[in-house]
C-alpha positions in Angstrom: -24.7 2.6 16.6 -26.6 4.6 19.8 -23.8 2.8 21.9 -21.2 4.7 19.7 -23.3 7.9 19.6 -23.2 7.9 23.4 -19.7 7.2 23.6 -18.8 9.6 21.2 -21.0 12.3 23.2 -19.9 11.6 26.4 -15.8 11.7 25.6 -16.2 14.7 22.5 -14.6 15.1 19.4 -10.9 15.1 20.6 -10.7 11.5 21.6 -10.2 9.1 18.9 -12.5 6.2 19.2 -11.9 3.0 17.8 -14.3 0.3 17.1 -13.8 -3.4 16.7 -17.6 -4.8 16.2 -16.5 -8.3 15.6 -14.0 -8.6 18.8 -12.0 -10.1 16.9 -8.6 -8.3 17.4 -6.7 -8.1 20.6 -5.7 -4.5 22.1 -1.9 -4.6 21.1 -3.3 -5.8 17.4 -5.9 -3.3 17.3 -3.3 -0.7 18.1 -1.2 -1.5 15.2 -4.1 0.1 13.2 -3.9 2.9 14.6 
């Protein structure tokens, strides 16, 4: 979680951040998420 916190700090509240702690999905596939 402090790697999140600092990413979160260091790019502010209007960039959407997305997470994939298990690596399991691919960029295009985690896109579809979003």
């Amino acid at each position: 979680m402090k790697r999140v916190e600092a990413a979160r700090k260091a790019v502010g509240d209007e960039i959407v951040l997305m997470v994939d702690a298990n690596c399991a999905l691919d960029l295009d596939t985690s896109l579809e998420f979003f």
